[in-house]
FIFI-930242 format. One record per atom (N, C-alpha, C, CB): residue in one letter; x, z, y. Coordinates in Angstrom, 2 decimals. Glycine has a CB too. Example, Ala and Ser with C-alpha at 12.3 -4.5 7.8 and 13.67 -1.06 7.14 Angstrom:
<nodes>
[node 'A'; [13.19; 7.80; -5.69]]
[node 'A'; [12.30; 7.80; -4.50]]
[node 'A'; [13.20; 7.80; -3.30]]
[node 'A'; [11.31; 9.05; -4.47]]
[node 'S'; [12.85; 7.08; -2.25]]
[node 'S'; [13.67; 7.14; -1.06]]
[node 'S'; [12.90; 7.87; 0.03]]
[node 'S'; [14.08; 5.72; -0.60]]
</nodes>
This chain:
<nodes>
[node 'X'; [0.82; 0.00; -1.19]]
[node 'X'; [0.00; 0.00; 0.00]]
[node 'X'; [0.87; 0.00; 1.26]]
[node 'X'; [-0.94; 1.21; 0.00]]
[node 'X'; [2.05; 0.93; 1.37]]
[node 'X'; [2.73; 0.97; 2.67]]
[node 'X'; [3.36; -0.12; 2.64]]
[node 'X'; [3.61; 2.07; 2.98]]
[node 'X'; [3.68; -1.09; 1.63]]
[node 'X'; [4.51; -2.38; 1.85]]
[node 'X'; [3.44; -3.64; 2.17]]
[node 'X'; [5.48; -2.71; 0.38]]
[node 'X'; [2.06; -3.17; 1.87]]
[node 'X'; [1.60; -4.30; 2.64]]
[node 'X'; [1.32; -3.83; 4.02]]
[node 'X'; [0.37; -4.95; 2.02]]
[node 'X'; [1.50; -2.78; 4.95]]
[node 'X'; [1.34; -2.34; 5.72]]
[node 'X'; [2.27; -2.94; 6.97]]
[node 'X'; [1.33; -1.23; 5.31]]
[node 'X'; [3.30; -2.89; 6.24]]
[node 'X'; [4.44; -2.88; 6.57]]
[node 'X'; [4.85; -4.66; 6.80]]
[node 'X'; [5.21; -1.97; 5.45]]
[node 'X'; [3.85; -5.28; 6.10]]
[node 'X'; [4.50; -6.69; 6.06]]
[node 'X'; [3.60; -7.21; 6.76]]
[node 'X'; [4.77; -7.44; 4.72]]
[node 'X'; [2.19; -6.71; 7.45]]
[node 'X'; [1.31; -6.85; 8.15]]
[node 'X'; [1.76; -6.73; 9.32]]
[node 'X'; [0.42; -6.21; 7.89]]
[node 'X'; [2.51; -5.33; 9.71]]
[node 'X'; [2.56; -5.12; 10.94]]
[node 'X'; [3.94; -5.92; 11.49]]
[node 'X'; [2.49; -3.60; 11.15]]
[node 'X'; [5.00; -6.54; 10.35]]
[node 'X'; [6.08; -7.88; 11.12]]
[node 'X'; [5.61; -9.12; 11.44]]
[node 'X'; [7.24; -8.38; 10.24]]
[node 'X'; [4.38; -9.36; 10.71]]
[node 'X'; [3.91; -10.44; 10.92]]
[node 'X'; [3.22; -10.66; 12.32]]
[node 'X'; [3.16; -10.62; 9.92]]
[node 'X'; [2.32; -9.34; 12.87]]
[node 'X'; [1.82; -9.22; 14.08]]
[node 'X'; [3.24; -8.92; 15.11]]
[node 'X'; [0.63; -8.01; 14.03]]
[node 'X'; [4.20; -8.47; 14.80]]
[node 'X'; [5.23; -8.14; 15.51]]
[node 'X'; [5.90; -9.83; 15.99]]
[node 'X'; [6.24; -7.05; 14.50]]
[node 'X'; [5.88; -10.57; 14.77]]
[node 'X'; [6.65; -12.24; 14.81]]
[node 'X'; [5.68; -12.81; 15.59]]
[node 'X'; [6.86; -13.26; 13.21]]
[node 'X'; [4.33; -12.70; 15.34]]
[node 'X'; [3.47; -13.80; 16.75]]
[node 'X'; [3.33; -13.10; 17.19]]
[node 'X'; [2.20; -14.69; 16.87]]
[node 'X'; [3.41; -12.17; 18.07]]
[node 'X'; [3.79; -11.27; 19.47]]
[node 'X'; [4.60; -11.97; 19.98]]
[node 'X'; [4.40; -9.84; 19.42]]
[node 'X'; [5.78; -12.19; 19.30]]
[node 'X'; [7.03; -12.70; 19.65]]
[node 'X'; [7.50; -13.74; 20.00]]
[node 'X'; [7.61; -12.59; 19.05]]
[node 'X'; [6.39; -14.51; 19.50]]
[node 'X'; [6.23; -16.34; 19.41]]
[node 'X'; [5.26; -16.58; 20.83]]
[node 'X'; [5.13; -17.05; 17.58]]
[node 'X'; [4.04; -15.50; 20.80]]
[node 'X'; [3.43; -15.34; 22.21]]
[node 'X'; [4.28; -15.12; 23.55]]
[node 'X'; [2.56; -14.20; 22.14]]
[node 'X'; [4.79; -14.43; 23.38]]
[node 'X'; [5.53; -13.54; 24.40]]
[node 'X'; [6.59; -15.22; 24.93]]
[node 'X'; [6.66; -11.73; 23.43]]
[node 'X'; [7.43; -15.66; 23.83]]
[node 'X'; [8.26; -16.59; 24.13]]
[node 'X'; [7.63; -17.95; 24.45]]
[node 'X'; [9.13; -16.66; 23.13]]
[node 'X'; [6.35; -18.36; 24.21]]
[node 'X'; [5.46; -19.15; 24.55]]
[node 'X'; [5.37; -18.54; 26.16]]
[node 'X'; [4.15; -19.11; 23.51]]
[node 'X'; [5.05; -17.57; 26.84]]
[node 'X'; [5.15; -17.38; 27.93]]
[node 'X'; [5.73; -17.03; 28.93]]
[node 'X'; [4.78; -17.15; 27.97]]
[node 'X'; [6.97; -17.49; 28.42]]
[node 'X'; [8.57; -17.12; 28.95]]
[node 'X'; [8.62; -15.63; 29.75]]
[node 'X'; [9.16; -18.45; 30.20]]
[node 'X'; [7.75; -15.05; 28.82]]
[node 'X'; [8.11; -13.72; 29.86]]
[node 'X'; [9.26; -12.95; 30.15]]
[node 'X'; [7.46; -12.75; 29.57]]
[node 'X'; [9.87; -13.28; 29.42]]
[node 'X'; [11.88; -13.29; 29.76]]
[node 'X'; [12.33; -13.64; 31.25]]
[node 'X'; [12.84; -14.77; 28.73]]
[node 'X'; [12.04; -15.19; 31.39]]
[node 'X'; [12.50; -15.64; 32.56]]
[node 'X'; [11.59; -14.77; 33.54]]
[node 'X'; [12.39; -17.23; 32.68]]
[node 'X'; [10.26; -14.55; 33.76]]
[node 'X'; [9.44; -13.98; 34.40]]
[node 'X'; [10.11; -12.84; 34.85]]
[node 'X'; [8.35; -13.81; 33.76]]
[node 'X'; [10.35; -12.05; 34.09]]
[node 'X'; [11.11; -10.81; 34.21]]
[node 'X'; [12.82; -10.68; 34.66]]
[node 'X'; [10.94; -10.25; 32.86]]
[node 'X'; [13.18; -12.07; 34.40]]
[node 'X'; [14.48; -11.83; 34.71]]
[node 'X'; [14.16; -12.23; 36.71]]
[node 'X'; [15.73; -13.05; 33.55]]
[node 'X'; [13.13; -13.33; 36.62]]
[node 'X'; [13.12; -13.68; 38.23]]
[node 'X'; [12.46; -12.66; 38.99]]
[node 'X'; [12.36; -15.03; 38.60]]
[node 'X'; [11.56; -11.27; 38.39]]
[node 'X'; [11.47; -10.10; 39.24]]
[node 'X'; [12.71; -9.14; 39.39]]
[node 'X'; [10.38; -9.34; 38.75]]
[node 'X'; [13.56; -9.27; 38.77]]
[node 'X'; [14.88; -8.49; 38.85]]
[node 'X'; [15.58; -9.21; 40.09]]
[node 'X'; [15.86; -8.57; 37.36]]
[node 'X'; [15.87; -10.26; 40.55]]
[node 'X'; [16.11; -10.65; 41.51]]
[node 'X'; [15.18; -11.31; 42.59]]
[node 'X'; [16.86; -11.19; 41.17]]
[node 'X'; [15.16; -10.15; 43.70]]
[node 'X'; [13.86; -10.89; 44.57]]
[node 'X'; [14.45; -11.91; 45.57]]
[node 'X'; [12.89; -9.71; 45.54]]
[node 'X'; [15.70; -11.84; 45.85]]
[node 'X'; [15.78; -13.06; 46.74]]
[node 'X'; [15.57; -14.46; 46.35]]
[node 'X'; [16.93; -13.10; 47.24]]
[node 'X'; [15.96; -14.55; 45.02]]
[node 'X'; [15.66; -15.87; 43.97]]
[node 'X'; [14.31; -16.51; 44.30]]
[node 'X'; [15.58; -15.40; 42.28]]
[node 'X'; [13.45; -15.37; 44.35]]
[node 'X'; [12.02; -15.27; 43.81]]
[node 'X'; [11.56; -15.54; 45.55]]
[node 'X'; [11.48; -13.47; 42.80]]
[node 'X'; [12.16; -14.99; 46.67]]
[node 'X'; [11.72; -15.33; 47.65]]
[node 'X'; [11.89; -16.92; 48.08]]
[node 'X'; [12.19; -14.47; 48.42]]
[node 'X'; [13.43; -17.11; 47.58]]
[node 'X'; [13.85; -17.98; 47.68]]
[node 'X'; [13.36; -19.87; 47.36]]
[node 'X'; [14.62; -17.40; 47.19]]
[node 'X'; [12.56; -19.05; 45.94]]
[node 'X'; [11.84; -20.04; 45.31]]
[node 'X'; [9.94; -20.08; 45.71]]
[node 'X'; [12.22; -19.71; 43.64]]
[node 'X'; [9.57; -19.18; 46.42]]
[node 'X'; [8.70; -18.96; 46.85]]
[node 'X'; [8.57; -19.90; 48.50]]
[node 'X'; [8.73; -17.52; 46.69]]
[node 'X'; [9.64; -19.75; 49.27]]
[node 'X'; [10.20; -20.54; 50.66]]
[node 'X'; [9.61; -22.00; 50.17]]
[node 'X'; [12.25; -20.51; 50.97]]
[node 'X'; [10.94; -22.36; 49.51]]
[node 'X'; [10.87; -23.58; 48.93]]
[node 'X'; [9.42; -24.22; 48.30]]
[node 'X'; [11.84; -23.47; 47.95]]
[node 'X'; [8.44; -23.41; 47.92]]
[node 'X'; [7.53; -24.09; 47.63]]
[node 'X'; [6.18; -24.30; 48.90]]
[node 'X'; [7.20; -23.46; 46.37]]
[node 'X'; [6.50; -23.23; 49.40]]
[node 'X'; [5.57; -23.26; 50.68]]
[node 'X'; [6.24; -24.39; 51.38]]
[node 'X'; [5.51; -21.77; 51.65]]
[node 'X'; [7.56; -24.57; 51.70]]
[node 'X'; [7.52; -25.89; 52.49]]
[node 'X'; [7.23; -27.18; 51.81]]
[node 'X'; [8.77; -26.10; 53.12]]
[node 'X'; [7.15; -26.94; 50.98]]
[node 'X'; [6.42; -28.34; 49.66]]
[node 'X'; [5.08; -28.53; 50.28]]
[node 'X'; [6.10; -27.74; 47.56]]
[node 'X'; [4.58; -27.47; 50.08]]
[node 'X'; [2.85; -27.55; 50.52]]
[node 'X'; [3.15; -28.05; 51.91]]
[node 'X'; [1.77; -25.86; 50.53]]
[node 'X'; [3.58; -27.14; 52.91]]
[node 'X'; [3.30; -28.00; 54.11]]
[node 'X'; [3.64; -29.28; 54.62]]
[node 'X'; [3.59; -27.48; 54.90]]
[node 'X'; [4.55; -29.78; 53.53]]
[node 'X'; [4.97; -31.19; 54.01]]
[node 'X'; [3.73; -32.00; 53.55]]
[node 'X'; [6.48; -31.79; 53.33]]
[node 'X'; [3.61; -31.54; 52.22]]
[node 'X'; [2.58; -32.50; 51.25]]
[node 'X'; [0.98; -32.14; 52.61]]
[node 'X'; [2.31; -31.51; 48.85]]
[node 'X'; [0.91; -31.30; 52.92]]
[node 'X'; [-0.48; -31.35; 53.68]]
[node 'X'; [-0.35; -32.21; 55.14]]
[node 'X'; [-1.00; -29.67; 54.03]]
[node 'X'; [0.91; -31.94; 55.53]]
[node 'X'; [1.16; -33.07; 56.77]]
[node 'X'; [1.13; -34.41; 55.95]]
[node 'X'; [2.82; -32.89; 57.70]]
[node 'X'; [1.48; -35.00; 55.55]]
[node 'X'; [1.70; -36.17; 55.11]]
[node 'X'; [0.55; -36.77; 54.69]]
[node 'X'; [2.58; -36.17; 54.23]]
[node 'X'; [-0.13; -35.86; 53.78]]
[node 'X'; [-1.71; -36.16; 53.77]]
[node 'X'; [-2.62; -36.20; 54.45]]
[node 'X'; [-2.24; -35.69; 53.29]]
[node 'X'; [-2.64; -35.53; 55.28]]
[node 'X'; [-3.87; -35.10; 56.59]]
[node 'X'; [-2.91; -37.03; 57.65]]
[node 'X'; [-3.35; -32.30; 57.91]]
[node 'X'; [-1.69; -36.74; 57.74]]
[node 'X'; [-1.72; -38.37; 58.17]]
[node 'X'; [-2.00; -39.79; 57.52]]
[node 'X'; [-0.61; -38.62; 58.54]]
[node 'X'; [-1.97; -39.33; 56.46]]
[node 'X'; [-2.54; -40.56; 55.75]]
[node 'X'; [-4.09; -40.79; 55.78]]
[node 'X'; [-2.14; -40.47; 54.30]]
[node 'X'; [-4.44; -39.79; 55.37]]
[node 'X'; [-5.91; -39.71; 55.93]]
[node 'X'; [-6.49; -39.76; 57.36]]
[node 'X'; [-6.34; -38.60; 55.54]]
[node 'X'; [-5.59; -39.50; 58.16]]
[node 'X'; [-6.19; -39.49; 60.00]]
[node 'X'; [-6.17; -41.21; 59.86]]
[node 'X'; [-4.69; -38.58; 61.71]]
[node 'X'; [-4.68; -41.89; 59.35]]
[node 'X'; [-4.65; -43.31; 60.07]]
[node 'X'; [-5.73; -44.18; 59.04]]
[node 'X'; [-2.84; -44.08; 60.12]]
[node 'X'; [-6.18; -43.45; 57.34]]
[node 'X'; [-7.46; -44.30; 56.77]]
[node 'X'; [-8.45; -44.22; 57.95]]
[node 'X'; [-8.21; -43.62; 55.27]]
[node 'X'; [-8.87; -42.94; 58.48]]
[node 'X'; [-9.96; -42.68; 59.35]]
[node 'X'; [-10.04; -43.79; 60.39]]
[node 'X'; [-9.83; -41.31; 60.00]]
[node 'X'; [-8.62; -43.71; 60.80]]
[node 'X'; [-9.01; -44.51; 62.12]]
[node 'X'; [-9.20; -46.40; 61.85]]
[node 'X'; [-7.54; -44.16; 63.37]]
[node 'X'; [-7.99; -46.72; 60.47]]
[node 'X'; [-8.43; -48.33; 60.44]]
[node 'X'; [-9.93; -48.46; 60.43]]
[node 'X'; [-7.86; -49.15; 59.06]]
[node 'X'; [-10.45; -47.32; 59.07]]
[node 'X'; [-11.86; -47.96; 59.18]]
[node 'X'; [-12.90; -47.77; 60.39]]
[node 'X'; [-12.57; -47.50; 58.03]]
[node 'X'; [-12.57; -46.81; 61.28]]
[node 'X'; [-12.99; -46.98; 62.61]]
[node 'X'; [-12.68; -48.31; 63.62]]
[node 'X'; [-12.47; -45.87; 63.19]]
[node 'X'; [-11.73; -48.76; 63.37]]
[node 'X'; [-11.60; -49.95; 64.31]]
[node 'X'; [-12.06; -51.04; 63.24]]
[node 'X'; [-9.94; -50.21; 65.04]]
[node 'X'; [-11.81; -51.02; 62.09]]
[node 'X'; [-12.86; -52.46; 60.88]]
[node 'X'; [-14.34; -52.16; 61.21]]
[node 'X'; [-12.71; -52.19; 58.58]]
[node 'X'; [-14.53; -51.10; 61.68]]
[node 'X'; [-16.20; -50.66; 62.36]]
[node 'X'; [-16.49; -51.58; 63.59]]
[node 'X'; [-16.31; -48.83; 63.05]]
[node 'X'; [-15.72; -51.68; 64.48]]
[node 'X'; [-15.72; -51.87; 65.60]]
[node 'X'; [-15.90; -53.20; 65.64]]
[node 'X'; [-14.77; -51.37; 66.19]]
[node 'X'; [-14.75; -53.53; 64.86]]
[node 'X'; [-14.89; -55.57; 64.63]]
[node 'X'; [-16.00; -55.95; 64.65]]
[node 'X'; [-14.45; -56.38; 63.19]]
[node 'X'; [-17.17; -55.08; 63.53]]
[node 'X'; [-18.52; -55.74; 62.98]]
[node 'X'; [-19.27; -55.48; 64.20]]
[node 'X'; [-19.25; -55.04; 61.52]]
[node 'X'; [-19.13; -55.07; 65.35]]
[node 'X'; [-19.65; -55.03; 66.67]]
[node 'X'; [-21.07; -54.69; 66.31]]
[node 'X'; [-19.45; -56.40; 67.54]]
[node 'X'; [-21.19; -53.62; 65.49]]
[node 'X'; [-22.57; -52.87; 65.22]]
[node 'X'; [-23.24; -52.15; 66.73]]
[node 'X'; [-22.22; -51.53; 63.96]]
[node 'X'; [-24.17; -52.42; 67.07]]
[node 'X'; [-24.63; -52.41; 68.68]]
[node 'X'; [-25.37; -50.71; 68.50]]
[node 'X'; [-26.08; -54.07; 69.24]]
[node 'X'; [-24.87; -50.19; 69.25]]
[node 'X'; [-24.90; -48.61; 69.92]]
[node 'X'; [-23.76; -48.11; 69.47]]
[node 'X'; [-26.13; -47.55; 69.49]]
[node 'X'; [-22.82; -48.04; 67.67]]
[node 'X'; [-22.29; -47.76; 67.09]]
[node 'X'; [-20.38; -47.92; 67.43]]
[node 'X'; [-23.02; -48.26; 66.22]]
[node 'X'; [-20.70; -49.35; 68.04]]
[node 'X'; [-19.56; -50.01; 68.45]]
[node 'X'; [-18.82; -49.05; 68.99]]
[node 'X'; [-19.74; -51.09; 69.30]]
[node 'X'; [-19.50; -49.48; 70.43]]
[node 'X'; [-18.72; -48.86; 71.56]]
[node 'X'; [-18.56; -47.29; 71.69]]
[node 'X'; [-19.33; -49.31; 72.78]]
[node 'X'; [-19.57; -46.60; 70.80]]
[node 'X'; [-19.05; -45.37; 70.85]]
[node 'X'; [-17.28; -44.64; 70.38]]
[node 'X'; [-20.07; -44.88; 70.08]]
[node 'X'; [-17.47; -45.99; 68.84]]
[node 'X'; [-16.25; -46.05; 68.02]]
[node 'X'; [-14.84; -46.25; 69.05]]
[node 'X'; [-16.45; -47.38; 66.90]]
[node 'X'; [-15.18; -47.70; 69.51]]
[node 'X'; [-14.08; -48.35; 70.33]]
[node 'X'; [-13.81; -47.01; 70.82]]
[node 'X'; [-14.42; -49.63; 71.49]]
[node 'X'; [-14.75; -45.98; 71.92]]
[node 'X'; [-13.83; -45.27; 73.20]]
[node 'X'; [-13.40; -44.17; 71.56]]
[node 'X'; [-15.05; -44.25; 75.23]]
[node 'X'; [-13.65; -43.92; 70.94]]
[node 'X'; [-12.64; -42.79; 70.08]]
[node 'X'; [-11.75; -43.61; 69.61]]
[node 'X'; [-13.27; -41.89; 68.77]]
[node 'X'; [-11.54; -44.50; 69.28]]
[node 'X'; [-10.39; -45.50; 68.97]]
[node 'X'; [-9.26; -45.76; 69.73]]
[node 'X'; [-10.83; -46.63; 68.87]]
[node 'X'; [-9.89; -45.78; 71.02]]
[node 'X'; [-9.19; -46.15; 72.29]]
[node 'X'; [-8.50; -44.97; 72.47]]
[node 'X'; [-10.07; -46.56; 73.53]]
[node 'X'; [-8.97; -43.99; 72.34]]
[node 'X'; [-8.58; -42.09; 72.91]]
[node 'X'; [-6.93; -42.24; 72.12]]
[node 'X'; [-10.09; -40.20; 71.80]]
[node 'X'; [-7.69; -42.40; 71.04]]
[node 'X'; [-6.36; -41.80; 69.89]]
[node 'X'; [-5.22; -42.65; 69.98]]
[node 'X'; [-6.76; -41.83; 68.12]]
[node 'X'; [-5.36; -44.02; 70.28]]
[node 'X'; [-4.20; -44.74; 70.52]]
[node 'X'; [-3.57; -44.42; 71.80]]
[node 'X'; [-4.47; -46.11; 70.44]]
[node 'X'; [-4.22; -44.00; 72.57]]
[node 'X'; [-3.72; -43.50; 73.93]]
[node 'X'; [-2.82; -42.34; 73.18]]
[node 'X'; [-5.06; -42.92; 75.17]]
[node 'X'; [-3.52; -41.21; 72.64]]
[node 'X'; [-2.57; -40.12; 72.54]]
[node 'X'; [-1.32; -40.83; 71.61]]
[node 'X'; [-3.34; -38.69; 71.81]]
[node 'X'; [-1.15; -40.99; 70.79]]
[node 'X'; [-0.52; -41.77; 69.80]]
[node 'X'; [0.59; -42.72; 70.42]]
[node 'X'; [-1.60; -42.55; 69.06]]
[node 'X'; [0.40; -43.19; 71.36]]
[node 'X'; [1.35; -44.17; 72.39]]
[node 'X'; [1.25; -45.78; 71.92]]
[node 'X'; [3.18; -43.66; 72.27]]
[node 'X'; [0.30; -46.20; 71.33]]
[node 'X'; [0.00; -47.38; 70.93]]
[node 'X'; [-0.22; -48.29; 72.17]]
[node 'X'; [-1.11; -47.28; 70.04]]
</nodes>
């Protein structure tokens, strides 16, 4: 009885172990032992995000605005000219 006990509880001990290393909680633990690493790598990802959100938010402002001026072409009447003067604004700020 104690040897199947015993061969039960290595077996739960080996996938513990297989879990645990499936979730690198090693490295996890080794990168809370050093916090500048961890700040370090934390920096570095926040300026990831903010580049990736500038870069996007401009890619998306200048989709906004072509299809505002492909609006404008079709000289849709009330619609137009409202477009044109926001069209007009932004190229002003913009230096176009």
């Amino acid at each position: 009885m104690e040897d199947g006990v015993l061969r039960l509880f290595a077996e739960r001990v080996k996938a513990l172990t297989l879990a645990m290393e499936k979730m690198k909680l090693a490295e996890y633990v080794n990168l809370l032992e050093r916090p500048w690493r961890l700040m370090y790598i934390n920096f570095l990802a926040g300026l990831a995000r903010g580049v990736g959100t500038a870069v996007g938010f401009t890619l998306l402002a200048a989709l906004v605005v072509y299809i505002l001026r492909w609006l404008v072409m079709l000289h849709l009447p009330g619609i137009s000219g409202f477009i044109a003067e926001i069209v007009r604004m932004v190229q002003l700020r913009l230096g176009y």
